[in-house]
Legacy VTK file of the C-alpha trace (Angstrom):
# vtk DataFile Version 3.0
C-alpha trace
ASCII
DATASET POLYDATA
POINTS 263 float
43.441 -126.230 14.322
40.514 -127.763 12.162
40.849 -131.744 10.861
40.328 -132.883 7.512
36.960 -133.841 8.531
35.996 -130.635 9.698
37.289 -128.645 6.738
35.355 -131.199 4.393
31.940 -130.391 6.564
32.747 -126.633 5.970
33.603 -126.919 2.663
30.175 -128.580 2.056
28.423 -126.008 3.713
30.090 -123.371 1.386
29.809 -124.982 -1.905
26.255 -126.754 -1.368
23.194 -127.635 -3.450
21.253 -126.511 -5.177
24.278 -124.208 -6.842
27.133 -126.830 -5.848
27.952 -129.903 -5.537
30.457 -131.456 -3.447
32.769 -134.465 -3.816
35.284 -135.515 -1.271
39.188 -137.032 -2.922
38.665 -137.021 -6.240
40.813 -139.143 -8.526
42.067 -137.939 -11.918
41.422 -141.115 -13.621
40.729 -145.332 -12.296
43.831 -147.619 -11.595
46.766 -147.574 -9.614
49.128 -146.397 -12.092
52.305 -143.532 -10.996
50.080 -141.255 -13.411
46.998 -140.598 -10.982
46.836 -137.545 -8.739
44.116 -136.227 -6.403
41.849 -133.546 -5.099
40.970 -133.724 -1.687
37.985 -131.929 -2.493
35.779 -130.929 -5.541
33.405 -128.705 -6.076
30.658 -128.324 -9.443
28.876 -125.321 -10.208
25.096 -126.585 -11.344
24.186 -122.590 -12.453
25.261 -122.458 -16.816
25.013 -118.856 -15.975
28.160 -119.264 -13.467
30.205 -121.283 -16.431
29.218 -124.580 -14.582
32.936 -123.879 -13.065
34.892 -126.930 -11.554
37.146 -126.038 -8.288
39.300 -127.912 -6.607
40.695 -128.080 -3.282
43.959 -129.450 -1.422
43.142 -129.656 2.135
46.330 -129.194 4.876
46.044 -129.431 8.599
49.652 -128.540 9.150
52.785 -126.754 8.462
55.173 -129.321 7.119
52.549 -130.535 5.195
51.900 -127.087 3.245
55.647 -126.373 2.723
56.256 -130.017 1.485
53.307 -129.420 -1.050
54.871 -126.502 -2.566
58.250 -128.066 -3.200
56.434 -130.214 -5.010
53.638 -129.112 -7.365
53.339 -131.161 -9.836
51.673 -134.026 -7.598
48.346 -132.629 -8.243
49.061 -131.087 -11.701
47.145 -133.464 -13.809
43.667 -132.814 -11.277
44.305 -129.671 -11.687
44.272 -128.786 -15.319
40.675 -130.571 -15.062
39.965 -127.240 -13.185
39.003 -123.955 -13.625
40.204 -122.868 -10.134
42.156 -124.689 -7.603
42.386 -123.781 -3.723
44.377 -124.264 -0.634
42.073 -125.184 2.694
44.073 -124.632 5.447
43.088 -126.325 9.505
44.381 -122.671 10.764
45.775 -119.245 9.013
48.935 -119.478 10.847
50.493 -122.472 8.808
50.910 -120.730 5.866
51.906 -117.103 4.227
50.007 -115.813 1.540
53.362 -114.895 -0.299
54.486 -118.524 -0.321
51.173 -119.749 -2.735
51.499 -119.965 -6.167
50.066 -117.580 -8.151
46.873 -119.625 -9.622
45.951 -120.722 -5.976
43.365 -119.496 -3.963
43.158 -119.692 -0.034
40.128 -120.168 2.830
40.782 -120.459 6.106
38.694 -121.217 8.990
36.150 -118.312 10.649
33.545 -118.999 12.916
31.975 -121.795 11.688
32.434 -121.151 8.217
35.922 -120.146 5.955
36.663 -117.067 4.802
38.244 -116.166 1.286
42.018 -114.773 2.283
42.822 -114.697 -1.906
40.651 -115.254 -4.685
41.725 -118.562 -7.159
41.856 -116.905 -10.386
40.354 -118.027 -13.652
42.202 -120.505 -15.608
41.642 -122.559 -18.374
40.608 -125.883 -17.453
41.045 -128.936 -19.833
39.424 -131.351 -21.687
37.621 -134.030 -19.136
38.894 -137.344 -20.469
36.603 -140.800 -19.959
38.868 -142.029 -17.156
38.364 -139.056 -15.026
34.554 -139.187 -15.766
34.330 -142.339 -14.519
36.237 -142.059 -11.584
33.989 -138.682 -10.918
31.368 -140.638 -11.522
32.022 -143.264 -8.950
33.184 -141.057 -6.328
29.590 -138.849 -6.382
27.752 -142.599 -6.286
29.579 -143.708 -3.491
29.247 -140.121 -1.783
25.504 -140.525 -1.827
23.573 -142.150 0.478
22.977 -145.535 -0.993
26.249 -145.280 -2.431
28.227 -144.908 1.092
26.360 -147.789 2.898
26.459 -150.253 -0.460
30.378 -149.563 -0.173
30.773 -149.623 3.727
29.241 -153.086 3.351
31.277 -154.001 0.545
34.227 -152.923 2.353
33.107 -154.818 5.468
32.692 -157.845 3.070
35.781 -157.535 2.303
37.679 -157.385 5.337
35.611 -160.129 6.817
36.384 -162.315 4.012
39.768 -161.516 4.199
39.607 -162.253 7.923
38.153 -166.130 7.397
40.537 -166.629 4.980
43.301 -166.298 7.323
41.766 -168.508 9.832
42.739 -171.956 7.630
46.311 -170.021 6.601
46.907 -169.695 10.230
45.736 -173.350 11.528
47.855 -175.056 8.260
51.132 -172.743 9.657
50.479 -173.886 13.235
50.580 -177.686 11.878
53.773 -176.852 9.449
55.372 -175.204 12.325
54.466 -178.408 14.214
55.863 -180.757 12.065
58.899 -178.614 10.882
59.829 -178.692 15.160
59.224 -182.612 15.399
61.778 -182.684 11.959
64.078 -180.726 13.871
64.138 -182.445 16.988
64.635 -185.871 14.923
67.784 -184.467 13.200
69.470 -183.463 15.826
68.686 -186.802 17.695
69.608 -189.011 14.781
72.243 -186.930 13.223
70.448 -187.235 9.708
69.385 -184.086 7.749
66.100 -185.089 5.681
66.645 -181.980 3.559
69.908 -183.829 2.199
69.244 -187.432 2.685
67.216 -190.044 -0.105
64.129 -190.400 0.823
63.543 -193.725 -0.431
66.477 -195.262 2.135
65.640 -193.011 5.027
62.197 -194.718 4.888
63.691 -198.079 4.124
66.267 -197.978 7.691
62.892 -196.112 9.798
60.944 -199.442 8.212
64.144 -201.517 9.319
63.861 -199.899 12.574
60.536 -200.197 13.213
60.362 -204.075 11.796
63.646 -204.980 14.506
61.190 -202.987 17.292
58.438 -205.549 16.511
60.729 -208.413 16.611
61.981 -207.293 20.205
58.516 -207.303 21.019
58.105 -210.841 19.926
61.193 -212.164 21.556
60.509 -209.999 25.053
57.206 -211.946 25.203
58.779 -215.158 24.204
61.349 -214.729 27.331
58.356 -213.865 29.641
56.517 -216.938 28.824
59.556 -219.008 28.945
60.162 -217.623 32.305
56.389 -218.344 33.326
56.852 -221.691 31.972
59.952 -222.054 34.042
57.971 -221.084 36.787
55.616 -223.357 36.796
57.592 -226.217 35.830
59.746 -225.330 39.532
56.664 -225.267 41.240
54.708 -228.752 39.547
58.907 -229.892 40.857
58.613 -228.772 44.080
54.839 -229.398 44.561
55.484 -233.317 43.476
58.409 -233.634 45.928
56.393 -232.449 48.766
53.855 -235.276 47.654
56.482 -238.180 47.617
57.803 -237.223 51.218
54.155 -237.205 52.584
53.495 -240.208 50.882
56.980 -242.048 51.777
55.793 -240.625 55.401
52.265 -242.071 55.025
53.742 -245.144 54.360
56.248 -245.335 56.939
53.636 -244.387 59.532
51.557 -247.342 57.844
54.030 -250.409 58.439
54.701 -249.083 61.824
50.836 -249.476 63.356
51.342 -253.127 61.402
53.967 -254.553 63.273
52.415 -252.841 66.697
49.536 -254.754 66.048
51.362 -257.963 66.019
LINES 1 264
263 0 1 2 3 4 5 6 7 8 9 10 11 12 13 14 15 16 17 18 19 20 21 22 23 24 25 26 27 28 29 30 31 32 33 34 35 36 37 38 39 40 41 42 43 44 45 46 47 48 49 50 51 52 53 54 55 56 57 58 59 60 61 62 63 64 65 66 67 68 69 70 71 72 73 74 75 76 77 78 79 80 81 82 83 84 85 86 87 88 89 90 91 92 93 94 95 96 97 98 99 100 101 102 103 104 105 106 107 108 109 110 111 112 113 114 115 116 117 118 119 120 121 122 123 124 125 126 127 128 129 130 131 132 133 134 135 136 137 138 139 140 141 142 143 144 145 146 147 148 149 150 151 152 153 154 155 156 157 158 159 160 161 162 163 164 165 166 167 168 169 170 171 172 173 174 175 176 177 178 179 180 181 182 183 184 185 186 187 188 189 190 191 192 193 194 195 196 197 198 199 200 201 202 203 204 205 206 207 208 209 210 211 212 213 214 215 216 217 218 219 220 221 222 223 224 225 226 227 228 229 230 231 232 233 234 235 236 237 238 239 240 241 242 243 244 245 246 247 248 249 250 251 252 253 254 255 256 257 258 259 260 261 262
């Protein structure tokens, strides 16, 4: 079974310059709109003496893919009528019958390293190109080209790398409201006080309440511990002066005694 890929490259082969040329997923017109279909593949005849024809190609690498196509054929009917014949490109022969195609379709299929015409598209009568699917032909064979491709691949890589460092900040600022939307949580439950429901104005009033009676503890803790220092000290100038009167009631005793031995 043959990719997408691999069809394209054959398909380019077969319908080459300088007769052909060959455009990969064509657009019928620019925008997003419900209106635009596709080609996967387009191919321009360069020869006036071939009718310049326009074909186009829908490209299926499997079975499901072929019979959901056919239920539904009016996804690529607009592309179409810009065509004068339209083809299915199948990945092997065995994913479709030739009965089951419609009877303006063509098919290829894959043989040796070419494809190989199972039924011939016939001749229909293509319509009018409008200016939207000019332009979107237009910009699909300029960014086919050479210069083209690698002017959009680094577009395109422009793009995703801007889009990258642009998520960078989104995801540091969600980190820090995830952050701050835990530390909310976690203060709720502890206080019992939903900030979601509660005035603002008096929730910071009572947390400035709060944090002014902290302050004051403060203050009053350090008063206490230099009252009890001053305590402290005050026992110990006591006790130090009390030791000083007993030696010096001592001295004195010792004194009178030496006196009264010398008489």
């Amino acid at each position: 079974m043959l990719t997408v890929d691999e069809l394209h490259a054959r398909l380019k082969s077969r319908f080459c310059m300088p007769e052909w040329i060959y455009i990969r997923e064509v657009r019928s017109t620019l925008g997003y709109s419900s209106a635009v279909t596709y080609a996967d593949g387009m191919a321009v005849n360069l020869y006036p003496s071939r009718g310049c024809e326009v074909h186009g190609f829908e490209l299926k690498t499997n079975r499901d893919d072929v019979l959901k196509e056919f239920r539904n054929l009016k996804k690529s009917e607009n592309i179409q009528g810009y065509c004068d014949r339209w083809w299915l490109v199948v990945g092997d022969k065995t994913i479709v019958n030739i009965a089951e195609l419609p009877p303006y379709w063509g098919l290829l299929i894959p043989y040796g390293q070419g494809l190989r015409q199972v039924r011939a598209a016939p001749k229909r009568e293509a319509e009018t190109w409008t200016r939207g699917f000019l332009v979107s032909l237009f910009k699909k064979i300029y960014v086919n080209s050479p210069v083209g491709a690698q002017l959009h691949a680094e577009y395109e890589r422009g793009k995703k790398d801007g889009i990258t460092q642009g998520q960078l900040p989104q995801k540091d600022l969600m980190v820090r409201v995830n952050n701050i939307l835990e530390q909310v949580k976690r203060f709720e439950e502890i206080s019992g006080i939903e900030i979601s429901t509660y005035n603002g104005r008096s929730l910071g009033e009572a947390v400035e309440i709060v944090r002014d009676a902290t302050r004051i503890g403060m203050h009053i803790r350090d008063l206490e511990n230099t009252e009890r220092e001053h305590n402290r000290i005050a026992k110990a100038a006591k006790e130090a002066a009390e030791n000083l009167r007993k030696l010096l009631n001592e001295s004195q005793t010792k004194s009178k005694g030496v006196v009264s031995d010398r008489r």
